[in-house]
Kinemage of the C-alpha trace (Angstrom):
@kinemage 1
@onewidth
@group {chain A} dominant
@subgroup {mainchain}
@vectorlist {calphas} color= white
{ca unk a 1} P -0.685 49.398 15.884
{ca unk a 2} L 0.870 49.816 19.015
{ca unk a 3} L -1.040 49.283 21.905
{ca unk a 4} L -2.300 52.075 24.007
{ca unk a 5} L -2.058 51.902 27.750
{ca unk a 6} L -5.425 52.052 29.582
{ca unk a 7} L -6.100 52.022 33.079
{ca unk a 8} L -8.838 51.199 34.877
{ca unk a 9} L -10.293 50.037 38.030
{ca unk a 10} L -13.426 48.036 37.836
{ca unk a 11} L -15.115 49.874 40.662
{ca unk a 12} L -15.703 52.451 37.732
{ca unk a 13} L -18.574 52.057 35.124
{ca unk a 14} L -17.414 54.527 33.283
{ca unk a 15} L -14.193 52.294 32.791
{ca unk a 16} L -16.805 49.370 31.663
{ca unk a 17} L -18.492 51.905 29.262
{ca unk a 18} L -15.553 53.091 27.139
{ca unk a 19} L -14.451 49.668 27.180
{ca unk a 20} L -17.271 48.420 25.680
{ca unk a 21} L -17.494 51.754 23.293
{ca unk a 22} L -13.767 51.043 21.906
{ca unk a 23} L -14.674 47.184 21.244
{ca unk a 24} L -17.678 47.953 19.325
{ca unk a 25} L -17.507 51.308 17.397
{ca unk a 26} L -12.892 51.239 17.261
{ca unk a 27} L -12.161 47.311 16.867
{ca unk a 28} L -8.663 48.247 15.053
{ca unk a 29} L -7.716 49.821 18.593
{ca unk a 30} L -5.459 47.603 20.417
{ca unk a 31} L -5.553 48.292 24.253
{ca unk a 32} L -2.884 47.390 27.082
{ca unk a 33} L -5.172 47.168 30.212
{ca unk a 34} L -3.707 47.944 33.365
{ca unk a 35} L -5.695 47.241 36.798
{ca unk a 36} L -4.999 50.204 39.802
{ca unk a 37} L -6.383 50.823 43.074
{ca unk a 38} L -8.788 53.784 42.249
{ca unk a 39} L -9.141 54.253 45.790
{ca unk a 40} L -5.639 54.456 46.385
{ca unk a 41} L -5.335 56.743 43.469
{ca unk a 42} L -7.046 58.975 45.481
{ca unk a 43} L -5.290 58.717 48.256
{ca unk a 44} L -2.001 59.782 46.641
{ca unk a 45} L -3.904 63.025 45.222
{ca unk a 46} L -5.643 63.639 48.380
{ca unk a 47} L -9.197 63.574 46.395
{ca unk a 48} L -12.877 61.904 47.079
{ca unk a 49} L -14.163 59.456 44.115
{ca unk a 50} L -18.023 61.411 43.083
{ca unk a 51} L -19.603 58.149 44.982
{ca unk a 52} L -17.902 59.796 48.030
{ca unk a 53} L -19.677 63.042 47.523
{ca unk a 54} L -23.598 63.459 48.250
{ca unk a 55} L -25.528 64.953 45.625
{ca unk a 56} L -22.406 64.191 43.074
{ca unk a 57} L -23.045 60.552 43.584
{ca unk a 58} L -26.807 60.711 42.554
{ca unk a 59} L -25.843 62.891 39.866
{ca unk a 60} L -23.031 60.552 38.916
{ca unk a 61} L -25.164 57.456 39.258
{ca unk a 62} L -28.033 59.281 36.730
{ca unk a 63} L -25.373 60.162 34.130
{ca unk a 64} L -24.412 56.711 33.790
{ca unk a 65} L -27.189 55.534 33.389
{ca unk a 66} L -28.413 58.000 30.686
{ca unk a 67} L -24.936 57.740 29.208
{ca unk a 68} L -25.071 54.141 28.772
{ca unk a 69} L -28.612 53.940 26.820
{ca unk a 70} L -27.125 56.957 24.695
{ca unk a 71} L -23.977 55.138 23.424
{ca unk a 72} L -27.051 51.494 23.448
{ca unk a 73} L -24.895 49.447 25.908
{ca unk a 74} L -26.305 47.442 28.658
{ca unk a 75} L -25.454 48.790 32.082
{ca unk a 76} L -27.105 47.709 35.449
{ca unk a 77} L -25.724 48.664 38.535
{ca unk a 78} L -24.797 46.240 41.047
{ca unk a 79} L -26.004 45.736 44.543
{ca unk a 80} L -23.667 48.032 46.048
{ca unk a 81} L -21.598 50.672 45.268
{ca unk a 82} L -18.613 52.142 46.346
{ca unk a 83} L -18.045 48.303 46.548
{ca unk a 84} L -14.092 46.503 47.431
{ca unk a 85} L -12.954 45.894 43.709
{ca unk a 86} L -10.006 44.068 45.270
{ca unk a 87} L -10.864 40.600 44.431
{ca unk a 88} L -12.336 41.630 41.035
{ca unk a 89} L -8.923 43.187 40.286
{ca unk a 90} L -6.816 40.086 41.344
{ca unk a 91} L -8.886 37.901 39.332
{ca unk a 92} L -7.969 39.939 36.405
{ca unk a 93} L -4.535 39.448 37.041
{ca unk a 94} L -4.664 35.872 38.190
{ca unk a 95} L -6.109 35.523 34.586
{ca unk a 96} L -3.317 36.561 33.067
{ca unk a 97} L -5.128 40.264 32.057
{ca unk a 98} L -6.236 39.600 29.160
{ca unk a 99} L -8.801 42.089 27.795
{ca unk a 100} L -10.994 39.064 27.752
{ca unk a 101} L -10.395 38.992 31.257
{ca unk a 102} L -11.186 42.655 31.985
{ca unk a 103} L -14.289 42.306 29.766
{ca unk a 104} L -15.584 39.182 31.732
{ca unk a 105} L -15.393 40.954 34.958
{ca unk a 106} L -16.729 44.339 34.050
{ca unk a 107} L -19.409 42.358 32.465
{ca unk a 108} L -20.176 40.308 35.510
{ca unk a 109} L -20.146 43.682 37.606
{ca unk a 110} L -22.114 46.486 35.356
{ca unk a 111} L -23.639 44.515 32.610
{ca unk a 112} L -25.462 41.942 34.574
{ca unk a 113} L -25.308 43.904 37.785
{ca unk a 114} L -23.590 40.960 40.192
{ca unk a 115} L -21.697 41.727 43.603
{ca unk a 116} L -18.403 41.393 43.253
{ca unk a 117} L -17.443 42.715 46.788
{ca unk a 118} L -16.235 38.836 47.334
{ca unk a 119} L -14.279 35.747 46.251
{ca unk a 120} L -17.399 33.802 46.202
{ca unk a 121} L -19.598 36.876 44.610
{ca unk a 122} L -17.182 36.527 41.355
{ca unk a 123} L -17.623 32.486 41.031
{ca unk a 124} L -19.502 32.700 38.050
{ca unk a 125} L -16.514 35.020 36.127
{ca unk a 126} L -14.096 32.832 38.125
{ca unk a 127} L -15.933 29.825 36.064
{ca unk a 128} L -16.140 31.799 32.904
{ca unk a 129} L -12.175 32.542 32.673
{ca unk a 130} L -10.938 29.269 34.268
{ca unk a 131} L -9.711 30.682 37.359
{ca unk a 132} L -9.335 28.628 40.805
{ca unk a 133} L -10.118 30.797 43.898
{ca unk a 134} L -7.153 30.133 45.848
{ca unk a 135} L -4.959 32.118 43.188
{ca unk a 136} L -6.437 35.604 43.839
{ca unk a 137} L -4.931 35.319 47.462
{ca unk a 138} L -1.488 34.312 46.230
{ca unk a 139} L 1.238 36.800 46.601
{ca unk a 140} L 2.609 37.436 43.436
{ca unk a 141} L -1.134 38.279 42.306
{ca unk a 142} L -1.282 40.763 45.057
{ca unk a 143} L 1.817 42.447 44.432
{ca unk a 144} L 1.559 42.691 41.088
{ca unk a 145} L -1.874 44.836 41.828
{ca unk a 146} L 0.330 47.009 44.001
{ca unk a 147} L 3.251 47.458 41.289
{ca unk a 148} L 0.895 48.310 38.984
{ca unk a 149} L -0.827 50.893 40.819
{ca unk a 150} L 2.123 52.459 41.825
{ca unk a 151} L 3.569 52.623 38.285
{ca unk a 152} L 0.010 54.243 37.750
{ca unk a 153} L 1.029 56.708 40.278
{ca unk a 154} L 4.493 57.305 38.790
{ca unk a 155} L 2.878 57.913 35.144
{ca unk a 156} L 0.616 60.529 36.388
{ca unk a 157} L -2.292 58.845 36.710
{ca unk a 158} L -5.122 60.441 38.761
{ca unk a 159} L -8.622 58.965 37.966
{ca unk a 160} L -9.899 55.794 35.550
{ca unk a 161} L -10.615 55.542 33.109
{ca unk a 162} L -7.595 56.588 31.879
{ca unk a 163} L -5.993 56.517 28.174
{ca unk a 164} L -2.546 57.358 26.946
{ca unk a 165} L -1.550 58.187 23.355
{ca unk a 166} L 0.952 59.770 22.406
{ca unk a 167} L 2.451 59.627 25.868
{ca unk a 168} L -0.727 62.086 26.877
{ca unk a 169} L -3.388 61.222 29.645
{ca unk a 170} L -6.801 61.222 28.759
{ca unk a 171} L -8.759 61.263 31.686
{ca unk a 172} L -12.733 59.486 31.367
{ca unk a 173} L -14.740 58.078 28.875
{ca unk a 174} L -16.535 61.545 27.585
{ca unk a 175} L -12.586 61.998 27.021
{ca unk a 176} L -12.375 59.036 24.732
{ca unk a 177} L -13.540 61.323 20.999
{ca unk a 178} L -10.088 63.729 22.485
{ca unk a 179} L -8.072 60.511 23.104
{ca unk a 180} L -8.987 59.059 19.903
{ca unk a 181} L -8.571 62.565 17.640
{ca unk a 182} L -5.299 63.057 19.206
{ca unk a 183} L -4.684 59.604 17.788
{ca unk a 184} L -5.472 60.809 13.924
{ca unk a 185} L -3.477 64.268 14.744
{ca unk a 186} L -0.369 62.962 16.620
{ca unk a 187} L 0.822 66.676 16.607
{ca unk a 188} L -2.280 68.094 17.835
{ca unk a 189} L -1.532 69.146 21.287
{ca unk a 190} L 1.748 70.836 20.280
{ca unk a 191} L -0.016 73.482 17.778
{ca unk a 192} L -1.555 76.098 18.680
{ca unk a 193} L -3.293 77.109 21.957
{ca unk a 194} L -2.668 73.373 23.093
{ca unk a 195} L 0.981 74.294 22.834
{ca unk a 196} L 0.570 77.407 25.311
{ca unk a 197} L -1.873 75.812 28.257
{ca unk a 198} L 1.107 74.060 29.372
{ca unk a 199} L 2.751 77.797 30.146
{ca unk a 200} L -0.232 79.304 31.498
{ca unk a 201} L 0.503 80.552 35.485
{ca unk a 202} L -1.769 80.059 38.196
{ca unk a 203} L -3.887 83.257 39.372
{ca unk a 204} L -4.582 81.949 43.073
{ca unk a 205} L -4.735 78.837 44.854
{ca unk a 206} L -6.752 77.593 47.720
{ca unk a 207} L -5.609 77.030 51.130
């Protein structure tokens, strides 16, 4: 099949969670990763993350949590959070972006709850994928982050994890059963009411 675009940011564990749903329960899914700046996702839209928010992040944080013994994956949180995904995300790219890659690193982070604020924090994924430390400070690595997150930007992206099928975002992993029934009904979203939300005006708007 052909594969579908997914982008992520590893500062996310709901990004590591539907990763590690669509691995286990959809193997015949073939994903494109693609690495962004959440932060500066957020930026562009003029938004807070929910880890920026009190009482959202302890909610957030809870949910998780729960959410990860529902679907029986391992999940423990690491040292800090909001942390710099930065060098995580470089060391994606530096090797090569593979969803082996992604997997290692999200693993490292949210499965076996390691820092990864750090070049030296990620030594032991660094290890695992074959990676030297000097390449996550090389330039191409860096501006390939940057490209990335700006084509991000130009697709519409506004929050990871993010799907597309069908050319359609779908925006976090409670998301993923839409994202993947939209797959089945690849006319879905033009029948219908889906077909008139599109058309709908705006009643008022906040200043």
């Amino acid at each position: 099949m052909t594969p579908l675009p997914w982008y992520f940011d590893v500062i996310s564990p709901f990004a590591y969670l539907q990763l590690e749903w669509l691995q286990r329960d959809h193997p015949e899914l073939v994903l494109d990763p693609r690495p962004v700046v959440l932060g500066a996702v957020l930026a562009h839209h003029r938004q807070l993350g929910p880890a920026e928010i009190p009482g959202k992040r302890e909610f957030t944080y809870r949910y998780v949590l729960w959410r990860a013994h529902e679907l029986g994956l391992p999940l423990k949180f690491p040292p800090r959070h909001p942390f710099n995904p930065l060098s995580a995300l470089r060391l994606i790219l530096a090797a090569g972006c593979s969803l082996q890659a992604v997997q290692a690193v999200f693993r490292h982070i949210w499965r076996d709850g390691h820092a990864a604020d750090t070049i030296a924090d990620l030594a032991p994924a660094m290890a695992e994928l074959g990676v030297d430390a000097s390449s996550l400070g090389d330039a191409a690595v860096k501006d390939a982050l940057r490209a990335r997150t700006e084509a991000a930007l130009a697709a519409g992206v506004f929050g990871v994890p993010t799907l597309v099928v069908n050319g359609d975002l779908y925006f976090g992993q409670d998301a993923t059963p839409f994202a993947l029934a939209a797959l089945a009904q690849p006319q879905m979203l033009q029948q219908g009411e889906y077909a008139r939300l599109k058309s709908i005006p705006v009643g008022v708007q906040r200043r």
